[in-house]
C-alpha positions as CSV (number, residue, x, y, z in Angstrom):
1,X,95.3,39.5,99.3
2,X,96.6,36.9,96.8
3,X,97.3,33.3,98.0
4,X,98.6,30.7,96.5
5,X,99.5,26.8,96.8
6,X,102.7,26.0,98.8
7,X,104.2,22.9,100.0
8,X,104.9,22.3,103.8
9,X,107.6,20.3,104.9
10,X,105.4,17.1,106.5
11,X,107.0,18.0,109.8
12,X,105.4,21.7,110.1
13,X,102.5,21.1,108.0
14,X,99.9,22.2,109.7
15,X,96.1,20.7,110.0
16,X,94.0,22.8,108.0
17,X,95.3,23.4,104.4
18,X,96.6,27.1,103.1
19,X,97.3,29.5,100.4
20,X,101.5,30.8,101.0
21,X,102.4,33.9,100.0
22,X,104.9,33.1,97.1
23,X,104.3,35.0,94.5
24,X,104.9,33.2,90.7
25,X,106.6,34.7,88.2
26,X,105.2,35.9,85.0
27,X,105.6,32.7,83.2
28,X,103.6,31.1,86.1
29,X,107.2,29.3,87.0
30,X,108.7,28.7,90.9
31,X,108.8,31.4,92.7
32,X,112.0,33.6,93.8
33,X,112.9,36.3,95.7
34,X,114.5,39.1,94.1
35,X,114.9,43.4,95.4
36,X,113.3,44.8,92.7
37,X,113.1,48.0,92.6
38,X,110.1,50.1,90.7
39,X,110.2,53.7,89.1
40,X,108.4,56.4,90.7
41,X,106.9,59.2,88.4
42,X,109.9,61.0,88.5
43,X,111.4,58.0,87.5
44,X,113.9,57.4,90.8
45,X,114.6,54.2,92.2
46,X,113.8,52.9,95.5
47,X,114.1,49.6,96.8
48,X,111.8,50.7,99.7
49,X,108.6,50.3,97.4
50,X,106.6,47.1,96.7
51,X,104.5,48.0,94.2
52,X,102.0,46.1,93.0
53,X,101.8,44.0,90.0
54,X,101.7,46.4,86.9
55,X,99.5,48.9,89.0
56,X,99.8,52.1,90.4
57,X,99.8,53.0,94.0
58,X,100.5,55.9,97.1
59,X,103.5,55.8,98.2
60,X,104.0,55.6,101.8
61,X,107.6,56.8,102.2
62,X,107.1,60.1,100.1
63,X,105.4,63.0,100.9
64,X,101.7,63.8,99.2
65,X,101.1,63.4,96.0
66,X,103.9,60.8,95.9
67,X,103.1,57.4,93.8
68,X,104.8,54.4,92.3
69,X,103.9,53.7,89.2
70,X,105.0,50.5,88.2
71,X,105.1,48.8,84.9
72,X,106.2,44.8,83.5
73,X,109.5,44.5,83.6
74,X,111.5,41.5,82.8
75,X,113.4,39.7,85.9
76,X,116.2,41.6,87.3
77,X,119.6,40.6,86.0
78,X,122.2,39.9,88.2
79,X,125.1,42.7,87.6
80,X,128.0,41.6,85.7
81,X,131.0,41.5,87.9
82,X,133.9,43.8,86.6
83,X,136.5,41.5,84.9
84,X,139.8,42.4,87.5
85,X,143.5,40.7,86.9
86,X,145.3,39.4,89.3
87,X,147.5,42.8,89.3
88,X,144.6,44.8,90.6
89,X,143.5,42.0,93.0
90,X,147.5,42.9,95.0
91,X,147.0,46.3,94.6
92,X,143.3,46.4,96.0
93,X,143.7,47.3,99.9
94,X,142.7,43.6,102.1
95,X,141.4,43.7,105.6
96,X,144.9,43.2,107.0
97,X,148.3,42.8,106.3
98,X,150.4,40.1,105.8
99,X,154.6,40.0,105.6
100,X,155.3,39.8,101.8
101,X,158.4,40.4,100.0
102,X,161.6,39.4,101.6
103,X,159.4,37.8,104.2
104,X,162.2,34.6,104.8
105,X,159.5,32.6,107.1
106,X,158.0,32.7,110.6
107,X,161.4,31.1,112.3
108,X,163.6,33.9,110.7
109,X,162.2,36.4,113.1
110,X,165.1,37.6,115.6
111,X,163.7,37.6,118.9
112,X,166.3,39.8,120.7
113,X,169.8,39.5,119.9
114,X,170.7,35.9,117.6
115,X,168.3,34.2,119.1
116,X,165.7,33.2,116.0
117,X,161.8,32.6,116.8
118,X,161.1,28.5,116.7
119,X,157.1,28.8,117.0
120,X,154.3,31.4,117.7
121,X,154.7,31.1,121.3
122,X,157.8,33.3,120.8
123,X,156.0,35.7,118.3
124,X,153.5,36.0,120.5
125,X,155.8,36.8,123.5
126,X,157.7,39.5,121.6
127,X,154.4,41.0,120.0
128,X,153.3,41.5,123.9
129,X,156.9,42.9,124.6
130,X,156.4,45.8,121.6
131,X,153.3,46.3,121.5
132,X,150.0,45.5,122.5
133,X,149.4,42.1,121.1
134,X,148.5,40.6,117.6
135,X,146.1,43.0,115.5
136,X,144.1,40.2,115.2
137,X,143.6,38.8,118.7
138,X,141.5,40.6,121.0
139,X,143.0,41.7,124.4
140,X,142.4,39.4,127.2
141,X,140.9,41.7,130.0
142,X,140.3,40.0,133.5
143,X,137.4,41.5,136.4
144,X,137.6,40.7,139.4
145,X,135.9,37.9,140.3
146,X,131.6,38.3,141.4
147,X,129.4,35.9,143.6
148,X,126.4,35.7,140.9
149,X,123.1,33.8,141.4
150,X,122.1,31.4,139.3
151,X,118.5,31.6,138.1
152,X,116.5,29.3,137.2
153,X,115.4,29.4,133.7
154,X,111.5,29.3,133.4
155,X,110.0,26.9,131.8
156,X,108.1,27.2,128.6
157,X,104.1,27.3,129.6
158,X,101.9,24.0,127.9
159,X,101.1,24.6,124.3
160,X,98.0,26.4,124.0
161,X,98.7,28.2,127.4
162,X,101.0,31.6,126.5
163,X,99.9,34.8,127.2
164,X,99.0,36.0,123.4
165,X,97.5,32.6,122.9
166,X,94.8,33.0,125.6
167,X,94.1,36.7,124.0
168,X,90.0,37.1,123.0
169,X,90.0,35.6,119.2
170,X,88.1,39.2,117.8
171,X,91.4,40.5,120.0
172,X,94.3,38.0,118.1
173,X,92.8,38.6,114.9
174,X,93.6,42.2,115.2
175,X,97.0,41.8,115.8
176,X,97.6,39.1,112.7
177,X,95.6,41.4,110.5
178,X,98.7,44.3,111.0
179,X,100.5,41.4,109.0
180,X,98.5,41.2,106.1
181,X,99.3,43.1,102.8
182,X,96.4,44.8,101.1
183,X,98.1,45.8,97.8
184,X,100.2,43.2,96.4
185,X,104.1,43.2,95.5
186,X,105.2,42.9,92.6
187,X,105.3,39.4,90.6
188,X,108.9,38.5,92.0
189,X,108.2,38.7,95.5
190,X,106.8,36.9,98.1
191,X,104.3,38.3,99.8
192,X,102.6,37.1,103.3
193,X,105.6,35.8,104.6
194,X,104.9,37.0,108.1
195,X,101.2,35.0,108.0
196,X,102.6,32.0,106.5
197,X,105.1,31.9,109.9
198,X,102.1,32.7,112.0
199,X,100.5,29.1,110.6
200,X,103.4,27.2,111.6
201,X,103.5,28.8,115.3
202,X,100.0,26.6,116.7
203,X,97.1,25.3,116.8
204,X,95.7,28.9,117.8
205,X,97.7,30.6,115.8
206,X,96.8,28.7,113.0
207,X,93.2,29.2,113.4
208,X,93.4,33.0,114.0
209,X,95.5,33.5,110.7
210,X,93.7,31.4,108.3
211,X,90.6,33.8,108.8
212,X,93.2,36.9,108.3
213,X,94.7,34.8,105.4
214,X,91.3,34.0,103.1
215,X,89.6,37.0,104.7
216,X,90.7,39.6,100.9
217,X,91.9,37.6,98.6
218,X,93.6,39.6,95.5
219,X,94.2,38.4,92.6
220,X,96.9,40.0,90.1
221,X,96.7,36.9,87.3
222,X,95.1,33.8,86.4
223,X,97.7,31.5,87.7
224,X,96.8,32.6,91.4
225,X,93.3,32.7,91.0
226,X,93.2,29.2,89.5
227,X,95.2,27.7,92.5
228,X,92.9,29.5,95.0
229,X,89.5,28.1,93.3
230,X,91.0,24.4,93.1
231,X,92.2,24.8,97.0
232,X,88.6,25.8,98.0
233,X,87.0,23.2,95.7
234,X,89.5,20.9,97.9
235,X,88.4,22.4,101.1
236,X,85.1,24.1,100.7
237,X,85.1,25.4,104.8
238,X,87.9,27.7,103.5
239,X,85.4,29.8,101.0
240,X,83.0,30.7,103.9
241,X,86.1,33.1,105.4
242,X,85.9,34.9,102.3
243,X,84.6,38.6,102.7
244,X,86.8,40.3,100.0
245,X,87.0,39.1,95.8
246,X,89.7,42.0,94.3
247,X,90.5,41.8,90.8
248,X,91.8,45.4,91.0
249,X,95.2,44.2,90.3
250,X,94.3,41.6,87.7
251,X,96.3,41.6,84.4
252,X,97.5,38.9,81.4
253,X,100.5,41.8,80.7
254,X,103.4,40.1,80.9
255,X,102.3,36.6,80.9
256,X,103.7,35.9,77.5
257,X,101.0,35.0,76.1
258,X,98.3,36.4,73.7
259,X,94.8,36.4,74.1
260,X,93.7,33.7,72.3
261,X,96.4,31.3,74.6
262,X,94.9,32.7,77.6
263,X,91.0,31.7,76.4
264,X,92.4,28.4,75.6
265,X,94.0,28.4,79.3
266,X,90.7,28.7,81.0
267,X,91.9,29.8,84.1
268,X,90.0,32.2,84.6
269,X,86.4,32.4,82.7
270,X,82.6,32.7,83.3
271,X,82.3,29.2,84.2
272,X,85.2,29.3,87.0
273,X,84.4,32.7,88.0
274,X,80.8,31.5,88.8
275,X,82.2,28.5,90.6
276,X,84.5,30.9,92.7
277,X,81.4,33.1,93.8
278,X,79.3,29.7,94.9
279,X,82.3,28.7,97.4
280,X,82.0,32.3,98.7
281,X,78.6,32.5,100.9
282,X,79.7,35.2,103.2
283,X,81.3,37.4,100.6
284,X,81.0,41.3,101.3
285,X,82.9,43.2,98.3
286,X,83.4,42.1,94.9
287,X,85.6,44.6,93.1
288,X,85.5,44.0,89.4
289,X,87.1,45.9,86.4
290,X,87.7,46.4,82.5
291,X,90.5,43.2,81.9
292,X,87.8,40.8,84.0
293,X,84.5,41.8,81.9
294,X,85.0,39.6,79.1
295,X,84.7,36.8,82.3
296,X,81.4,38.0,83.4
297,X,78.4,36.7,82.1
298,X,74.4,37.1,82.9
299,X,74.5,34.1,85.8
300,X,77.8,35.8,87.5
301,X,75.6,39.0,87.1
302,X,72.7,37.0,88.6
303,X,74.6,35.6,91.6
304,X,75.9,39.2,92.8
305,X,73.0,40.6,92.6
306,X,70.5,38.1,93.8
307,X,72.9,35.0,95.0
308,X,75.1,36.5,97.5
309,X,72.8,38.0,100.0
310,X,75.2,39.2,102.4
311,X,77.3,41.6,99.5
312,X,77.6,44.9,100.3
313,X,79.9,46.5,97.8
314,X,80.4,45.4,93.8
315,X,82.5,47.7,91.4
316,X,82.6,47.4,87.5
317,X,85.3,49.7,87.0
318,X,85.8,50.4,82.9
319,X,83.7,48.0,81.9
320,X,82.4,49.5,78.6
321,X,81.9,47.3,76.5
322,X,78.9,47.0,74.6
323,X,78.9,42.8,75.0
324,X,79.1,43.6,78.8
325,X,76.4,46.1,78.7
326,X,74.2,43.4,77.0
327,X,74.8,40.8,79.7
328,X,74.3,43.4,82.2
329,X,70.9,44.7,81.3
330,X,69.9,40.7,80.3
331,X,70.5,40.1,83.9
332,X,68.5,42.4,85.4
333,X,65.4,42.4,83.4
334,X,65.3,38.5,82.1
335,X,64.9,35.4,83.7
336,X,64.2,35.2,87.5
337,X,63.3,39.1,88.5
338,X,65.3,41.2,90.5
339,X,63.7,41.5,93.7
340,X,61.7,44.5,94.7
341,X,64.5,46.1,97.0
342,X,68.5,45.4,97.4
343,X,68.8,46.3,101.0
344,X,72.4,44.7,101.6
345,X,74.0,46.5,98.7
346,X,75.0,49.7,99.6
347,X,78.1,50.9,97.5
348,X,77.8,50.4,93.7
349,X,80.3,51.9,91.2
350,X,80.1,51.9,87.6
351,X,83.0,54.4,86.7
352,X,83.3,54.9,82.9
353,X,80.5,51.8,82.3
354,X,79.8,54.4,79.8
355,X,78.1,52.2,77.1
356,X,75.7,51.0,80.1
357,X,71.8,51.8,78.7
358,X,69.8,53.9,80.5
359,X,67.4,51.9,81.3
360,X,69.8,49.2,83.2
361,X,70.3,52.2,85.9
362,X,66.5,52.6,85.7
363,X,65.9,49.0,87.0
364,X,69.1,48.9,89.3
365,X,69.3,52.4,91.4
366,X,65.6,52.2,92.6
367,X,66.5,48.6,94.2
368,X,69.6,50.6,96.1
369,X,67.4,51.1,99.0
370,X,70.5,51.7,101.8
371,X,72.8,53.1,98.9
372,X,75.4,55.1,100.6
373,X,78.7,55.2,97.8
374,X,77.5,55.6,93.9
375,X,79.7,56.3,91.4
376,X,78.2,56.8,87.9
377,X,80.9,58.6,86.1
378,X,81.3,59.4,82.3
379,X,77.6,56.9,82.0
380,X,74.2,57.3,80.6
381,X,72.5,58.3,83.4
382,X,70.1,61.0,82.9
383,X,67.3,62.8,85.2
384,X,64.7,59.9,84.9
385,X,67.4,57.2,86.2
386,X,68.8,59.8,89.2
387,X,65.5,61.0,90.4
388,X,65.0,57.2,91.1
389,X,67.0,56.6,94.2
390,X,65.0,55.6,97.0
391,X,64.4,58.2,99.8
392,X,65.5,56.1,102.2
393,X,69.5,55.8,100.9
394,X,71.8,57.8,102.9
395,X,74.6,58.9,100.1
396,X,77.5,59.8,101.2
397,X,79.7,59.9,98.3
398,X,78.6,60.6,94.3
399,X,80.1,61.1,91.3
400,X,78.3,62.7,88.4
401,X,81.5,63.2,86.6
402,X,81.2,63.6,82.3
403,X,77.7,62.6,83.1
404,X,76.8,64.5,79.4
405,X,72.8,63.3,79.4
406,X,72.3,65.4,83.1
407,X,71.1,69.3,82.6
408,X,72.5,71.7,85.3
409,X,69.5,72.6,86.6
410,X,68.1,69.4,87.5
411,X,71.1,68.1,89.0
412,X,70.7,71.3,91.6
413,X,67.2,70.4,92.1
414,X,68.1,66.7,92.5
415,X,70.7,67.5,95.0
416,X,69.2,70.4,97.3
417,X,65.9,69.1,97.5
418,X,66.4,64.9,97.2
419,X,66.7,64.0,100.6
420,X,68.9,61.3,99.7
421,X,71.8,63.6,99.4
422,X,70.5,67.3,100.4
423,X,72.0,66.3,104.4
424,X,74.3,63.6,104.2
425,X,77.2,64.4,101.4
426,X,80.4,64.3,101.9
427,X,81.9,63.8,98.7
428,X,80.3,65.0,95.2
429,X,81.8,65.2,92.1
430,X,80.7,67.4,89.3
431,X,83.2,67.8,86.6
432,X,82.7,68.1,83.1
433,X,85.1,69.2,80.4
434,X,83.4,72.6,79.6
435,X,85.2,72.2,76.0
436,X,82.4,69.6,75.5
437,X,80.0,69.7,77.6
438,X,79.0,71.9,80.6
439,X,76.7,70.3,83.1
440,X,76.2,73.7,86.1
441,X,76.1,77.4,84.5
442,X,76.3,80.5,86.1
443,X,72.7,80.4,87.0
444,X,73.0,76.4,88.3
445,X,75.9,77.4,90.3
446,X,74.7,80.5,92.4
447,X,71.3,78.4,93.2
448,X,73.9,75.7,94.4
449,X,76.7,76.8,96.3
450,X,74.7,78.1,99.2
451,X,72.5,75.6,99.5
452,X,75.4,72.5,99.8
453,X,75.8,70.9,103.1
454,X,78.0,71.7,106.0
455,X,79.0,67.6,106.2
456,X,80.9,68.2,103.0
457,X,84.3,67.5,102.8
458,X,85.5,67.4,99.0
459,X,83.9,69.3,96.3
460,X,84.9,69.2,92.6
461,X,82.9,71.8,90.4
462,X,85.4,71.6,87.5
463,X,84.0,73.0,84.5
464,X,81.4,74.8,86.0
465,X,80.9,78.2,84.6
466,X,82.3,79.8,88.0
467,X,82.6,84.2,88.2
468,X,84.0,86.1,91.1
469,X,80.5,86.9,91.2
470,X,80.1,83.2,93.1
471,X,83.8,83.9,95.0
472,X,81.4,85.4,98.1
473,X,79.6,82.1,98.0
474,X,82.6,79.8,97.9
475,X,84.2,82.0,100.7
476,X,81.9,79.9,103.7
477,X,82.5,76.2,101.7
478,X,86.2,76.7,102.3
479,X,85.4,76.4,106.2
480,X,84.6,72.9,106.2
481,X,85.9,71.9,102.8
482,X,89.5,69.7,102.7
483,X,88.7,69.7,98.7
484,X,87.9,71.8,96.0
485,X,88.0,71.8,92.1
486,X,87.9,74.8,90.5
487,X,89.1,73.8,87.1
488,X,88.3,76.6,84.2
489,X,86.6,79.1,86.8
490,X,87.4,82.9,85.5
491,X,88.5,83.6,89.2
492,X,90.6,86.6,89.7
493,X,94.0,86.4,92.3
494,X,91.8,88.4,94.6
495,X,88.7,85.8,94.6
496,X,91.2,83.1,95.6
497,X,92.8,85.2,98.5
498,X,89.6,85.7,99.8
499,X,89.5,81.6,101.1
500,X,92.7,82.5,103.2
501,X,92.1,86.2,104.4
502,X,90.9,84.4,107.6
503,X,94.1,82.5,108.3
504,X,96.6,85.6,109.6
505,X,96.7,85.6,113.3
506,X,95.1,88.7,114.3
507,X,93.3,89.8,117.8
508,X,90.0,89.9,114.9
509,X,89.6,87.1,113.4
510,X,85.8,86.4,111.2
511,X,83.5,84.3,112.9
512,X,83.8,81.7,110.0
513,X,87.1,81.0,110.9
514,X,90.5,79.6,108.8
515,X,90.2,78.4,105.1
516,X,90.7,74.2,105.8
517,X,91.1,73.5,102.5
518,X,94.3,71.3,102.0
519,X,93.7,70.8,97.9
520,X,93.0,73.1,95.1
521,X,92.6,72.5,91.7
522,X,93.1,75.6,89.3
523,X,93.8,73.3,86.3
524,X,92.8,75.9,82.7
525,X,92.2,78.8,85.7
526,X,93.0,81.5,83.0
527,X,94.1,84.5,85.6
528,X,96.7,81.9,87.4
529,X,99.9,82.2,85.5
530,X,103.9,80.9,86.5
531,X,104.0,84.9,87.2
532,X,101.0,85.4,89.6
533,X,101.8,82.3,92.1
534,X,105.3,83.5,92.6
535,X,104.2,87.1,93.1
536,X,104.3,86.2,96.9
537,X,103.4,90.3,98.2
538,X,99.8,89.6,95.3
539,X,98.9,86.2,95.6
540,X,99.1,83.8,99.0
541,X,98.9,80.3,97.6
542,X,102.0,79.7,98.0
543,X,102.7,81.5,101.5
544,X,102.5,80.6,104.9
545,X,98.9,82.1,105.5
546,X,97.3,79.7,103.1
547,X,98.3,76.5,105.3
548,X,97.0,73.6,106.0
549,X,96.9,73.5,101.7
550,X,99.0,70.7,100.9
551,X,98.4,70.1,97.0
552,X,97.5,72.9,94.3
553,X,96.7,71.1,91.0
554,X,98.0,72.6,87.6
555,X,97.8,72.1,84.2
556,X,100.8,71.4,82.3
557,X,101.5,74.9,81.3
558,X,102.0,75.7,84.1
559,X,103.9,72.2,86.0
560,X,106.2,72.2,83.1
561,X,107.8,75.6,83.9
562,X,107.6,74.5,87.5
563,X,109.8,71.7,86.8
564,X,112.4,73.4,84.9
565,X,112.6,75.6,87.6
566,X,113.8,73.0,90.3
567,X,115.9,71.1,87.5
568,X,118.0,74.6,87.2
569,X,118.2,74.6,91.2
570,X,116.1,78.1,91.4
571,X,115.4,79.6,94.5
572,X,113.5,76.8,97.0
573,X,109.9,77.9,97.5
574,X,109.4,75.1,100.1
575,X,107.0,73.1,97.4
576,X,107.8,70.1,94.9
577,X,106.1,69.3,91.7
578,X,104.6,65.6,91.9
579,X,103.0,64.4,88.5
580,X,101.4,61.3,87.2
581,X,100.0,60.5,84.0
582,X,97.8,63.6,82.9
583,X,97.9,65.4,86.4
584,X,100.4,67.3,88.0
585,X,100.7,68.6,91.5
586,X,102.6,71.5,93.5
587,X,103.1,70.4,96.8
588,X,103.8,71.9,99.7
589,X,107.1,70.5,101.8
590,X,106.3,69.5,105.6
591,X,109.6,70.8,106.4
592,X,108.6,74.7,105.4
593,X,106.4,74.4,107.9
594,X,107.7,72.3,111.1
595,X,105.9,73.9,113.6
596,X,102.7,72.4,112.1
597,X,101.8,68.6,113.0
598,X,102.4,66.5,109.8
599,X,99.4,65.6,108.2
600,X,99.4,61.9,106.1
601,X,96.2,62.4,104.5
602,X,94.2,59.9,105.9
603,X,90.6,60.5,106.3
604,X,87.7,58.3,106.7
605,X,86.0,59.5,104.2
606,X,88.4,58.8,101.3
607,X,88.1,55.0,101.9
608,X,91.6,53.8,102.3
609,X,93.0,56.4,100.3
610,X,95.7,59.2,101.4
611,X,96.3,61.3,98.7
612,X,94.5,64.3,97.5
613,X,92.1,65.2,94.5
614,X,91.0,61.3,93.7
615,X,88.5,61.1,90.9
616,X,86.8,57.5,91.4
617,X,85.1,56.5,94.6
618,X,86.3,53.2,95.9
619,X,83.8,51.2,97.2
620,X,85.5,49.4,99.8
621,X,88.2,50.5,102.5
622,X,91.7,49.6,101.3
623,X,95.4,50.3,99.7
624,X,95.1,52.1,96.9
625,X,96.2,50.7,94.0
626,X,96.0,48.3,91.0
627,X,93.7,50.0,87.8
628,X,91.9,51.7,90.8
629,X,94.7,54.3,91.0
630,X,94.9,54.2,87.3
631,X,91.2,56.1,87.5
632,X,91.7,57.7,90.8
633,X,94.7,59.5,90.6
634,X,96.2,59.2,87.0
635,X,93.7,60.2,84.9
């Protein structure tokens, strides 16, 4: 959650100093608030949205597979008011009339007979004679009269003394939390407003928010982060509520400026970025990513990893750079020594750190020894460096994704035998583009499937050289799978039915029960064609018997046919296409199916997110959005 310096009016201003919620403007100038509205993928408007800061993000409001992706735009322009003439002005309709015309005055109105009106007592009279008064005055209505009591109005308890005030603090903190915004708006609009009224209430309010307030602080640009650092060098107390560091959202787009004026800014740097982290003793999460790397040097790679004993989650997202790689393997093998075991860090991700040597992971995974989230997509890893990972780490999520060094039949080994991951996974990620290389063949993938735990939730075997020889063995993973990539498997309509032969109502049903699969992706599936999924009588995915799926994934052969097909109004199937970026989705509408409870895709295991099919394991619990939905969903 971004904060940044406000003024307080001396008479509010409370005792402990505090970030608002203003949010500057690209050009770091005063702060205003404006309705922007941000284009969704389809490229509607809603002023509903409040996107983040040149990020992408779920949207709440739609239904799956629904995401704003926002973008820099300038500030919104005020519309130009239509130029009208005087002649239009009369001949627009008012709120009421008035006598025009041959209208001689109020005192030329005959009352009755000669008699003229001399003053609105006598208008008034002969409106109530006519009529039922003047348009414009409500009737007087009289009730009869009523004895009422007259209470006492109760007086305001001492301050200090209300009922919320004297809640249990761990209680009041979770209420004020509800108020906090995990992804931030965009760079026009306040955000926090609700905390920065909850400071002003008391003295206990106060207190309670300022831990809520400091508690994620997010940080979309330099500005913001500079004011933050220079507030806790003020007030040093204020760093210790720190648990959350997000640069997920951070960007220079925009800014007007080039990269060479924001170096000789130095807002944000090594230097200031080390600072930051020694203000921060109880941070928990530091979520870093590609536009921060060129900030991150070997002592802010020191202090994660050694200095800040109570972090529990760190994230390099797209740092590939080959200067980054240096300073990263420089700080773990020079100088002071990494000690023998990390037991505090527990979820690592290095998605597409994929210029990251080898020998880096070799030092850094045997450390992990309660590692429970690793994400190691499109890196160097190879069998040496996985086979390392202490016996003792409970994994619960992994991504081997692109992973080109890794041979198929050591990854199997690694995963049904390791007793890291052979009991506890509940999300694994294998998928490879087959077009370059293949990680699981046919022979990797039958010694595989049936060995694969029962606490799975979300399997993606995407370029795996899949038959219908392996559709027996997929048939019992679709009972406790919500996920599964299929992407490229030479699966026949028939294979696929198979997962949903169980769902008909019948008095017989197979002891392994209904499919519970809500996503597919049959991206490059070469026997799934525009003409095969609307064969409704040949293939069920898009029929009634293969709910609770949600979200079938496509490639754009097939989602561009799909979308001329609802532009041209065709026959309503009761699904929507939903794309974004590379992906596209078919999704099923909640309203073909009302009887069922709606399902919002939330799930424990997903980490914050809601959506279906993400690609990059977050590493802490949270909105999605910022570059993070760039990797997870877009790519």
């Amino acid at each position: 959650m971004a904060s940044t310096l406000s003024s307080t009016p001396s008479s509010q201003k409370p005792s402990v100093p505090r970030f608002s919620t203003g949010s500057p403007s690209p050009c770091g100038l005063s702060r205003t608030s404006s309705n922007s509205s941000c284009s969704s993928p389809d490229r509607s408007r809603s002023s509903s949205r409040r996107p983040s800061f040149g990020s992408i993000k779920e949207d709440v409001d739609g239904i799956a597979q629904s995401f704003v992706d926002t973008h820099i735009d300038p500030p919104p322009k005020e519309p130009a008011k239509p130029v009208v003439s005087p002649r239009q002005e009369m001949q627009q309709t008012p709120d009421f009339c008035c006598p025009c015309g041959g209208f001689l005055g109020w005192k030329q109105i005959r009352l009755g007979g000669k008699s003229l009106s001399r003053s609105y007592g006598d208008l008034r009279a002969l409106g109530n004679s006519q009529a039922k008064g003047w348009a414009w005055e409500a009737p007087t209505v009289t009730y009869p009269e009523r004895k009422t009591t007259v209470e006492s109005k109760p007086q305001k308890p001492p301050p200090g003394t209300s009922a919320i005030e004297r809640l249990p603090p761990e209680v009041l903190d979770q209420i004020i939390s509800n108020l906090a915004l995990d992804v931030p708006p965009n760079g026009y609009t306040p955000r926090n407003v609700d905390l920065i009224s909850c400071l002003l209430t008391s003295h206990t309010f106060h207190a309670a928010t300022l831990s809520v307030l400091y508690r994620n602080m997010t940080f979309p640009h330099s500005i913001i982060f500079s004011k933050a650092l220079n507030h806790m060098s003020q007030y040093p107390a204020l760093g210790t509520l720190v648990r959350r560091l997000d640069f997920s959202h951070f960007t220079s787009v925009g800014l007007g400026r080039t990269k060479q004026m924001n170096a000789e800014i130095q807002n944000l740097t090594a230097m200031t970025l080390l600072k930051c982290l020694d203000l921060l003793p109880n941070l928990k999460e530091c979520l870093l990513q590609e536009h921060v790397e060129g900030d991150i040097s070997v002592e802010v790679l020191r202090k994660l990893f050694i200095g800040l004993p109570n972090l529990r989650a760190v994230d390099f997202c797209g740092c590939a750079t080959q200067s980054f790689s240096s300073l990263f393997m420089e700080a773990l093998t020079e100088g002071p020594g990494l000690p023998l075991s990390l037991p505090n860090l527990r979820r690592i991700s290095l998605h597409e750190c994929s210029s990251l040597p080898v020998a880096a992971l070799e030092v850094l995974l045997p450390r992990l020894v309660n590692l429970t989230h690793l994400d190691l997509t499109h890196t160097q890893i190879n069998e040496s460096a996985l086979f390392s990972i202490p016996e003792t780490a409970k994994v619960t999520h992994l991504s081997l994704s692109r992973c080109t060094r890794l041979r198929g039949p050591s990854v199997v080994k690694f995963l049904t035998t390791h007793p890291a991951v052979c009991d506890t996974l509940v999300y694994l990620n294998l998928l490879s583009d087959p077009t370059r290389y293949r990680i699981l063949e046919e022979e990797d993938v039958k010694a595989l499937l049936p060995k694969l735990p029962s606490s799975l939730r979300s399997l993606n075997l995407g370029g795996a050289r899949i038959t219908s020889a392996n559709a027996p063995a997929l048939v019992p993973l679709t009972k406790h799978l919500e996920e599964l990539g299929l992407a490229s498997a030479d699966l026949t309509v028939q294979d696929l039915n198979s997962f949903f032969a169980d769902n008909e109502e019948s008095d017989k049903k197979s002891v392994a029960g209904p499919s519970t699969l809500r996503y597919l992706d049959l991206t490059k599936v070469p026997q799934i064609t525009l003409t095969t999924i609307f064969n409704t009588g040949a293939c069920l995915l898009l029929s009634q018997q293969s709910y609770p799926l949600q979200v079938i994934e496509f490639s754009d052969k097939i989602i561009s046919p799909l979308r001329e097909r609802a532009k041209n109004n065709r026959s309503s199937t009761g699904w929507t296409v939903r794309e974004l970026g590379r992906r596209g989705w078919y999704v099923r509408d909640p309203s073909s199916m009302p009887w069922h409870a709606p399902d919002d895709g939330a799930r424990s295991w997903k980490v914050g997110a809601r959506w279906w099919g993400m690609r990059k394991i977050p590493v802490a619990v949270g909105d999605v959005g910022g570059i993070y939905g760039h990797y997870m969903f877009k790519k």
